[in-house]
C-alpha positions in Angstrom: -42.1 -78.3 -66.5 -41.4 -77.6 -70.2 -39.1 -74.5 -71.1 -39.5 -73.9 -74.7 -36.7 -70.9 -76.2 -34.3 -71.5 -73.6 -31.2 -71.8 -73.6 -30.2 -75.7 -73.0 -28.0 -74.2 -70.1 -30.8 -72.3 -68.6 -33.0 -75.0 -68.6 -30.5 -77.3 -67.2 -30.0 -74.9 -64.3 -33.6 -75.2 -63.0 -33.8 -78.8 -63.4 -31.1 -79.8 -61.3 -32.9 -78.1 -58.5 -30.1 -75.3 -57.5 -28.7 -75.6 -54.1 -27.0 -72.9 -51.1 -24.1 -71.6 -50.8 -22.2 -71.8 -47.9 -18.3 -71.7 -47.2 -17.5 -73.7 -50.4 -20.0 -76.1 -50.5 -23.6 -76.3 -52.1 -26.1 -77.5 -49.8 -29.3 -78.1 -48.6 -31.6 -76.4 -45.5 -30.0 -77.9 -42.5 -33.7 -79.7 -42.2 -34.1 -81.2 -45.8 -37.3 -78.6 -46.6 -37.7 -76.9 -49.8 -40.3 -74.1 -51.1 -41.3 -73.5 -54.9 -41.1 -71.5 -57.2 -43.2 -69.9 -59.8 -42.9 -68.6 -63.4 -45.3 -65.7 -62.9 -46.2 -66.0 -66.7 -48.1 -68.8 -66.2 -48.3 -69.7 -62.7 -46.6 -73.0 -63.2 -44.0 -74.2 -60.6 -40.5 -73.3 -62.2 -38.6 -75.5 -59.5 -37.8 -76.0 -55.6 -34.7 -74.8 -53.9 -34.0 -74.9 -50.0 -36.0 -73.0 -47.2 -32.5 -72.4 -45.3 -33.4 -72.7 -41.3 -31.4 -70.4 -39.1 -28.9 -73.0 -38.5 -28.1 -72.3 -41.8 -28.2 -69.1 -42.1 -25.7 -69.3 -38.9 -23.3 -71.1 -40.9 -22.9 -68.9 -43.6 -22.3 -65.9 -41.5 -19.8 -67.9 -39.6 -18.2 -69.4 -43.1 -18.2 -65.1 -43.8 -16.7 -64.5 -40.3 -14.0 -67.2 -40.5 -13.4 -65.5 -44.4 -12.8 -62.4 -43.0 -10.6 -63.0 -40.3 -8.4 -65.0 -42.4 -5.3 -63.3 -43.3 -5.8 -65.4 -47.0 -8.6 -62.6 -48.5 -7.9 -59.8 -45.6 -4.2 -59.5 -46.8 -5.6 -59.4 -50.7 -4.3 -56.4 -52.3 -6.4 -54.1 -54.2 -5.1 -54.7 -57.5 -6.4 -58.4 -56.4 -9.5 -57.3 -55.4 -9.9 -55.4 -59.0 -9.1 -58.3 -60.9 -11.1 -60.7 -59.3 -14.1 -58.3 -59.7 -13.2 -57.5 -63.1 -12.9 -61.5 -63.8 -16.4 -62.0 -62.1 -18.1 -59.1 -64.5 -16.0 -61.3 -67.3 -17.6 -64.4 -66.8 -21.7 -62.9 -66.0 -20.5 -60.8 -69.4 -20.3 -64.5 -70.7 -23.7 -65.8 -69.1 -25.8 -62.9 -70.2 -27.8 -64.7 -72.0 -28.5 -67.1 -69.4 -28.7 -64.9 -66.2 -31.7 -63.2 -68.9 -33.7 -65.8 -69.0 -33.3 -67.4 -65.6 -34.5 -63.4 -65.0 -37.3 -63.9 -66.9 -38.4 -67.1 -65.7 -38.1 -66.0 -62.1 -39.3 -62.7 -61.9 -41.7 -62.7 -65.2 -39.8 -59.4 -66.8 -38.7 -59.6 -70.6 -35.7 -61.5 -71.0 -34.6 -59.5 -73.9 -35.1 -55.9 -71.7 -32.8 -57.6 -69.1 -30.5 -59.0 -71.1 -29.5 -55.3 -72.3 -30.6 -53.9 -68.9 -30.6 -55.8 -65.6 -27.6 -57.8 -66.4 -25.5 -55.1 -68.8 -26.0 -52.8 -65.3 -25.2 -55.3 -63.5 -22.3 -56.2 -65.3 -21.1 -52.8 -65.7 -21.4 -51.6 -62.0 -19.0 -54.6 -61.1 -16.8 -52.9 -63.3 -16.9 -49.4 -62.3 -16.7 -50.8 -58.1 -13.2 -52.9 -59.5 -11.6 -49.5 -60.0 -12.4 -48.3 -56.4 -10.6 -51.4 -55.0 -7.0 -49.6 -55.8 -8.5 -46.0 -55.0 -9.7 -46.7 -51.1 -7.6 -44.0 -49.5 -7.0 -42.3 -46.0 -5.5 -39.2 -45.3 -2.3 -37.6 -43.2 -3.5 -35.1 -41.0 -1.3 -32.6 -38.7 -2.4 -32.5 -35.8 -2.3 -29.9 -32.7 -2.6 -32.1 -29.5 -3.2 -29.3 -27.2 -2.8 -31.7 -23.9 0.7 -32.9 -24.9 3.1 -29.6 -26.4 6.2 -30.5 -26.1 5.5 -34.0 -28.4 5.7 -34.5 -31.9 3.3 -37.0 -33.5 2.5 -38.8 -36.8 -1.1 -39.1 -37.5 -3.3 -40.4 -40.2 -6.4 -42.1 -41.1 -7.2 -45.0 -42.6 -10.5 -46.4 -44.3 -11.0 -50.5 -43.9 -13.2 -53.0 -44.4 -16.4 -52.8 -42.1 -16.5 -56.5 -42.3 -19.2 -59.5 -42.8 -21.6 -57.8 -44.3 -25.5 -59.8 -44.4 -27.4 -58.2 -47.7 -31.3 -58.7 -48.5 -32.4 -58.0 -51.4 -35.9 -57.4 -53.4 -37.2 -59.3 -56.1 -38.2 -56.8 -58.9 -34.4 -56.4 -59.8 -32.9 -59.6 -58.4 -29.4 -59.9 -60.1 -29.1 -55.7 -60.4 -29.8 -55.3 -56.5 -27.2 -58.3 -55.5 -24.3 -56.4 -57.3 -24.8 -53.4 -55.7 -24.3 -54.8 -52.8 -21.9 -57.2 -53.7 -19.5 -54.9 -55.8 -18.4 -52.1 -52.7 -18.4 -55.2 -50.5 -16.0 -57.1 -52.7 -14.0 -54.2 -53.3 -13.4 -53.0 -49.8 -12.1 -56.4 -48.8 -15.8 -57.2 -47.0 -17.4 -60.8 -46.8 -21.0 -61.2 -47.5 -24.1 -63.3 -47.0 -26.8 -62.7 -49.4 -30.6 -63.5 -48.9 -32.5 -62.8 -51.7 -36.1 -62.2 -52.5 -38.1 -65.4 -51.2 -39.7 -65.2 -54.4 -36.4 -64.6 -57.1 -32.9 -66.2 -56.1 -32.0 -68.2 -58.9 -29.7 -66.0 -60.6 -28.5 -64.9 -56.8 -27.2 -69.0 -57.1 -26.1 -68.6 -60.5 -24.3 -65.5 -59.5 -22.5 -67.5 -56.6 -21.5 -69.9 -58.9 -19.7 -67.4 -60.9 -17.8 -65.8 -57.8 -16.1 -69.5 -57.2 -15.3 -69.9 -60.7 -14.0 -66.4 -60.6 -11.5 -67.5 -58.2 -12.4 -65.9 -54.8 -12.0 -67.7 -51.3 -14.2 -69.7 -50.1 -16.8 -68.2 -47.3 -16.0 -64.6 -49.3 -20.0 -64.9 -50.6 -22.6 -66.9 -49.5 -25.8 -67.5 -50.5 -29.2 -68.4 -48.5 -32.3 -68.8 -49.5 -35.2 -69.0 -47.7 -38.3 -67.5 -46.5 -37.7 -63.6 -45.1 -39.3 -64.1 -41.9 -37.1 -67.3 -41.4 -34.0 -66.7 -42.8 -34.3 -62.8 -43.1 -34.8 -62.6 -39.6 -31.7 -64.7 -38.5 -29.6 -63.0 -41.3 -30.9 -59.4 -39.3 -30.1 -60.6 -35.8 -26.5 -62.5 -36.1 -24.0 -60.9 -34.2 -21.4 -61.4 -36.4 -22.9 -59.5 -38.9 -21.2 -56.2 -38.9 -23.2 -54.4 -41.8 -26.6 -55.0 -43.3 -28.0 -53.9 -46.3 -31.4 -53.9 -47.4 -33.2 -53.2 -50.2 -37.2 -53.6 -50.3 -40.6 -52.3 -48.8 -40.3 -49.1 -46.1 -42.0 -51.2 -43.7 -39.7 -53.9 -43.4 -36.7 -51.6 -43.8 -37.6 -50.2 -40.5 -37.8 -52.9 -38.7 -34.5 -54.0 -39.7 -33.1 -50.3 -38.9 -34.5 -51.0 -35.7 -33.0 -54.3 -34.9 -29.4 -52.8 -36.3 -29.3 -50.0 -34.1 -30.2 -52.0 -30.8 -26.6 -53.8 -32.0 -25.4 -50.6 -33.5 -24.9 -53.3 -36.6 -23.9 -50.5 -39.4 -27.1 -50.3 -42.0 -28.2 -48.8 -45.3 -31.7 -49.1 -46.7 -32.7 -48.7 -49.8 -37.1 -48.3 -49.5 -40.3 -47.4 -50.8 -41.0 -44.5 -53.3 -43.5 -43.0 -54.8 -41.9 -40.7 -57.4 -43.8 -37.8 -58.8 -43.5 -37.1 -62.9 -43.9 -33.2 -63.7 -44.7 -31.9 -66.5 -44.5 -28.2 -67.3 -46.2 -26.2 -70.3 -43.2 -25.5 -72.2 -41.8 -29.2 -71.8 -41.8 -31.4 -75.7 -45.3 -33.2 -74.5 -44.9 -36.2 -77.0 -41.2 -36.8 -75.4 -42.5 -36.5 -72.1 -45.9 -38.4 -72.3 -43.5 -41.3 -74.0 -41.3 -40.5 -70.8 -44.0 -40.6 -67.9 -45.7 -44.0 -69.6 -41.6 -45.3 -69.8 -41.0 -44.2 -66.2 -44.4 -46.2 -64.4 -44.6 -49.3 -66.9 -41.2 -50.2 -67.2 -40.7 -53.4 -65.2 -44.4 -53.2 -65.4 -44.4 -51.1 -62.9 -42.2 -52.7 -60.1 -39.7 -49.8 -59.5 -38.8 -48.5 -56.0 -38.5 -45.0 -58.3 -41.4 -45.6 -61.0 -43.2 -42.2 -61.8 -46.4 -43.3 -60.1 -47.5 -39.9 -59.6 -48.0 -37.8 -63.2 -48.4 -33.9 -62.5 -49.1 -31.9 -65.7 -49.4 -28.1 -66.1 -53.2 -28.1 -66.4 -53.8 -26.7 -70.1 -52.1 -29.5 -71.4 -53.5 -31.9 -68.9 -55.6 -33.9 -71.0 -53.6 -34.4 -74.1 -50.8 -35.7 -71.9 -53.3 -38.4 -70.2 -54.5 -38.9 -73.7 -51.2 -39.9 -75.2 -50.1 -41.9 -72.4 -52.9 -44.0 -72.4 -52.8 -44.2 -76.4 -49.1 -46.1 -75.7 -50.4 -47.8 -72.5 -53.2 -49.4 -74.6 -51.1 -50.4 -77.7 -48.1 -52.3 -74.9 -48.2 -55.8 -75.9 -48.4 -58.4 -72.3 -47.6 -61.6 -73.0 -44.7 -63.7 -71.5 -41.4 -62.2 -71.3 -39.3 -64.9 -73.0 -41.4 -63.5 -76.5 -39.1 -61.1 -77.4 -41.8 -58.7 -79.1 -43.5 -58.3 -75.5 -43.6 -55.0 -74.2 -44.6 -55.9 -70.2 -44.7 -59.2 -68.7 -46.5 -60.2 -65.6 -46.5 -59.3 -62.2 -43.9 -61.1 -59.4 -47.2 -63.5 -57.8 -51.1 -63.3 -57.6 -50.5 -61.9 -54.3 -49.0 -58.4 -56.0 -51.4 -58.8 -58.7 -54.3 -59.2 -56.2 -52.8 -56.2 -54.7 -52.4 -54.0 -57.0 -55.9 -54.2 -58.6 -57.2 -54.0 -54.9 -55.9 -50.2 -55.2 -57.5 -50.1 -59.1 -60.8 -50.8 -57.0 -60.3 -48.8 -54.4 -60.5 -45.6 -56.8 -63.0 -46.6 -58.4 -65.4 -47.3 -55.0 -63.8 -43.5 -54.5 -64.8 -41.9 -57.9 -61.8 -41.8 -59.6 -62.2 -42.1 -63.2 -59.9 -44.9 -65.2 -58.8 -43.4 -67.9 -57.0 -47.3 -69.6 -56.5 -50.5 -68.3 -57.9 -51.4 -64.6 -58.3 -54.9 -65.7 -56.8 -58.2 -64.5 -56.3 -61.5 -66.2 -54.3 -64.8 -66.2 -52.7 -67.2 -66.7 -49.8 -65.9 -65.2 -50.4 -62.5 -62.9 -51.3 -59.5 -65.4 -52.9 -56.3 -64.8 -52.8 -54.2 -67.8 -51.2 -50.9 -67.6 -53.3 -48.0 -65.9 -54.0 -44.8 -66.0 -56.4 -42.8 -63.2 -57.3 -39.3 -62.8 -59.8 -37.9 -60.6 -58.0 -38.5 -57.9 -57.8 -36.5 -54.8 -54.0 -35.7 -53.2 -54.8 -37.2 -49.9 -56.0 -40.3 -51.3 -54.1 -43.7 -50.9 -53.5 -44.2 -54.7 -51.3 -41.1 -54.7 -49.9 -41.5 -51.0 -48.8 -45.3 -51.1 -46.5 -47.4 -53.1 -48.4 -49.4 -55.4 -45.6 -51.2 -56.9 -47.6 -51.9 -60.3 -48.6 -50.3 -63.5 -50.4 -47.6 -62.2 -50.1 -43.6 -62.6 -52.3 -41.9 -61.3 -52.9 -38.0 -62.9 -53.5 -34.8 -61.4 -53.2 -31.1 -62.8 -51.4 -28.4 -60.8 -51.9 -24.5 -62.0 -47.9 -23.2 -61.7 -44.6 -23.7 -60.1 -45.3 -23.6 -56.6 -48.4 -26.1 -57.1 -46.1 -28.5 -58.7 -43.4 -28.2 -55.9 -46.2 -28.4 -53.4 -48.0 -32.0 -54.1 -44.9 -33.3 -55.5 -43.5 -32.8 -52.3 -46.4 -34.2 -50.3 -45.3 -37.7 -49.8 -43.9 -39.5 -46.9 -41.3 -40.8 -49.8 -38.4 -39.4 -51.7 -36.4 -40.9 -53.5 -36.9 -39.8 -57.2 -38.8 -37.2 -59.3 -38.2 -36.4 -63.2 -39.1 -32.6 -64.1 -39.7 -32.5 -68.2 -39.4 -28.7 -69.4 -36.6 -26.9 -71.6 -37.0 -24.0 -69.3 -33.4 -24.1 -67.6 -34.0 -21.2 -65.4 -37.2 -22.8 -63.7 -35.4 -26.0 -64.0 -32.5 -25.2 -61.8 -35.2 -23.2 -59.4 -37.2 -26.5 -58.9 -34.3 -29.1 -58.3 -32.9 -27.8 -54.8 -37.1 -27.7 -53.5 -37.8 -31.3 -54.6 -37.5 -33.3 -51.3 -35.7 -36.5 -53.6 -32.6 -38.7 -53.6 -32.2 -38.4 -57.5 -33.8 -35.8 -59.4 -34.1 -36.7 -63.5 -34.8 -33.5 -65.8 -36.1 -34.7 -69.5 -35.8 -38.6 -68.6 -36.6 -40.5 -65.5 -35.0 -43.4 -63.3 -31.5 -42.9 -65.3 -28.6 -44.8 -63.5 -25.1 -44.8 -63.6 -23.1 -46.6 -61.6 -21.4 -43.1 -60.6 -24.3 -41.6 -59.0 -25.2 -42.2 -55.9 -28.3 -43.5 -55.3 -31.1 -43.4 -52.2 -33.6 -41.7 -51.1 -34.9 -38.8 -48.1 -37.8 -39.6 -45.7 -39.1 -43.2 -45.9 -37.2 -43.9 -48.5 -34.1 -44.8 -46.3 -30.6 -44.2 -45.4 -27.6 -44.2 -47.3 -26.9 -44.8 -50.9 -26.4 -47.5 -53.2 -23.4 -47.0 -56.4 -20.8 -44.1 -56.6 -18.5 -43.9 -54.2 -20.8 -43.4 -51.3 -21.2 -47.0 -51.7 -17.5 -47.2 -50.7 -18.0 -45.1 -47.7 -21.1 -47.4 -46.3 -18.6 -50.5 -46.4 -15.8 -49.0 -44.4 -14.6 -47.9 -41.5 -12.5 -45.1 -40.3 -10.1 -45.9 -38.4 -7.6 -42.7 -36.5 -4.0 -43.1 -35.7 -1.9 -40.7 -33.5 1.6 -42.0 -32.9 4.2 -40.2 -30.2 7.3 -40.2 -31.8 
């Protein structure tokens, strides 16, 4: 297919139909099949790359395994392990450009927002996870050893690698999602297998080719790609995977939460949300309608933490739906390698036929749409929406619609606000928009919510942790809980 304002590199990537990557070399599926994939802007095919088998995926966890065990990258010191993370963020720093666009062309966003996003995170969390790498520390610990009181003893922790860890990743942040997985794992001395999205793993296999020209052993990172129900599933069930990490839909994160714990395979899932958006009287309402339309059509829409859920103290109810749907109107759609657009497609016609499935179901219930609620191609658009009307119990405000859709509701006071935006199997973000610090600070410790934003929403830094309570999952991406979830403790008592 044609790639018109692409780099020559970027279209020469695609072309050349990009391969696995196991061990050292790039490689086909083990049975010679492929699957395509489409630019979501148009529809078109993009290119093939392999449908890995579980032979394959098999292989790269034992290329990981062998990795691990050998003294070669076990024995690397951290000032190694820095540098060579440091040198990776180096040469994607390099690539911005074209990890954008390959981006763009994979997942449909804007290649200009992910240029300055995605990848700028991305590069930027690699950074932050090199410093850990010489910071990893245990502790001396003096201990009483009640059995034994006439001994002496020298005691002390130690925090190591947990070992070959298998991470699975979503597509609606392909390249952002595989560093933070990839950074703590790097940094602790851990080997990894990566399986991303079925639907966006090219700049997963441009990343890989960065990490060999970075310098790192072979086997240290592997890439498979591959269907999730193919390769996901062997990925999940390999014994020699010692740590998975998952990022994606509630639904499968507990199934792979299930499988782990039958091997006691150490896990962290990153899931589902449904974030609420409140806004109280006293908050700037310009700032925070530009906010709230910022926090559910970014990415159009395709956020685990989007602000799907908009609660506005009720006198100011309608002017705030008003001015977010004046900006939702005005958002230019278009494909994302136009610089001037403001949302670009969905990932495939299956989320686009989805999400306006849940645009039709409130309007069947009476829900009034207030903009958008409309559909159209080529490429897999649904224009950014805005519904009120809407009853609490009802599946638009219960379920994760992953799309460009808020839906609106009024609450009277405080305790109204805390009560429905509390009312949700999810939590892993909220934004509260007021200038009221006293009610502020009251609110934060009663919202049930990984990350809680005040005057912004889904603001990251690479020091905070990130996850979520309830079905949102367990354990936390960035900061340096990330560290914890890719070691192990290990105690020592010594008789002396």
């Amino acid at each position: 297919m044609s790639l018109p304002n692409v780099l020559p590199a970027t279209s020469a990537f695609i072309q050349r139909a990009p391969r696995m990557l196991i061990g050292s070399g790039w490689v086909e599926a083990a049975d010679g099949q492929t699957m395509p994939l489409h630019n979501p802007a148009t529809g078109e095919v993009l290119c093939v790359v392999p449908r890995a088998t579980p032979a394959d995926v098999d292989r790269a966890v034992l290329a990981a395994r062998q990795a691990f065990d050998d003294s070669t990258w076990t024995r690397t010191r951290p000032r190694e392990r820095q540098n060579l993370l440091w040198k990776l963020a180096d040469l994607m720093q390099r690539d911005a450009e074209l990890l954008a666009q390959l981006e763009c062309l994979n997942n449909g966003k804007s290649a200009a927002v992910a240029q300055v996003m995605d990848v700028q995170l991305a590069i930027d969390f690699l950074r932050y996870m090199a410093g850990w790498a010489t910071k990893i520390e245990g502790s001396t610990v003096d201990v009483s050893a009640p059995l034994m009181p006439n001994d002496q003893f020298h005691s002390f922790i130690r925090r190591e690698a947990v070992g070959v860890v298998g991470a699975i990743v979503a597509w609606n942040f392909p390249l952002l999602l595989a560093c933070w997985k990839l950074g703590p794992a790097l940094a602790t001395g851990c080997t990894v297998v990566l399986k991303p999205a079925d639907e966006t793993p090219l700049t997963a296999l441009k990343l890989a080719e960065l990490v060999l020209e970075a310098g790192y052993p072979e086997g240290v990172f592997n890439v498979v790609t591959g269907t999730g129900i193919t390769a996901g599933s062997a990925l999940t069930h390999n014994p020699l995977v010692d740590k998975l990490t998952f990022t994606g839909s509630t639904a499968v994160g507990k199934q792979i939460g299930k499988i782990a714990m039958d091997s006691m395979t150490r896990v962290t899932l990153e899931l589902g949300g449904k974030s609420p958006t409140i806004v109280m009287a006293d908050a700037d309402l310009k700032t925070a309608a530009a906010g709230a339309a910022s926090a559910i059509f970014f990415n159009q829409g395709q956020v685990c933490c989007a602000g799907s859920r908009l609660y506005v103290q009720r006198k100011h109810f309608d002017n705030v739906v008003a001015d977010i749907s004046d900006i939702a109107n005005a958002m230019k759609l278009g494909n994302g390698l136009d610089p001037s657009v403001e949302m670009g497609p969905l990932i495939s016609a299956r989320q686009q036929e989805r999400v306006y499935g849940y645009i039709e179901k409130g309007r069947e219930s009476g829900a009034t749409i207030a903009c958008g609620g409309e559909q159209f191609g080529p490429g897999f658009f649904v224009k950014p929406t805005v519904i009120v009307d809407v009853d609490q119990k009802h599946s638009l405000v219960q379920e994760e619609i992953f799309g460009p859709v808020l839906v609106a509701i009024p609450f009277d006071d405080e305790a109204d606000a805390l009560r429905m935006a509390n009312d949700s199997p999810y939590g892993l973000g909220a934004s509260i928009w007021s200038n009221d610090l006293a009610a502020v600070h009251r609110m934060i410790p009663r919202i049930k919510s990984g990350s809680v934003w005040v005057n912004c929403h889904s603001a990251l830094d690479p020091a905070l942790p990130f996850g979520g309570y309830k079905m949102s999952g367990v354990g936390r991406e960035m900061g340096y809980a990330a560290i914890e979830h890719y070691t192990e403790l290990k105690s020592v008592l010594i008789k002396l």
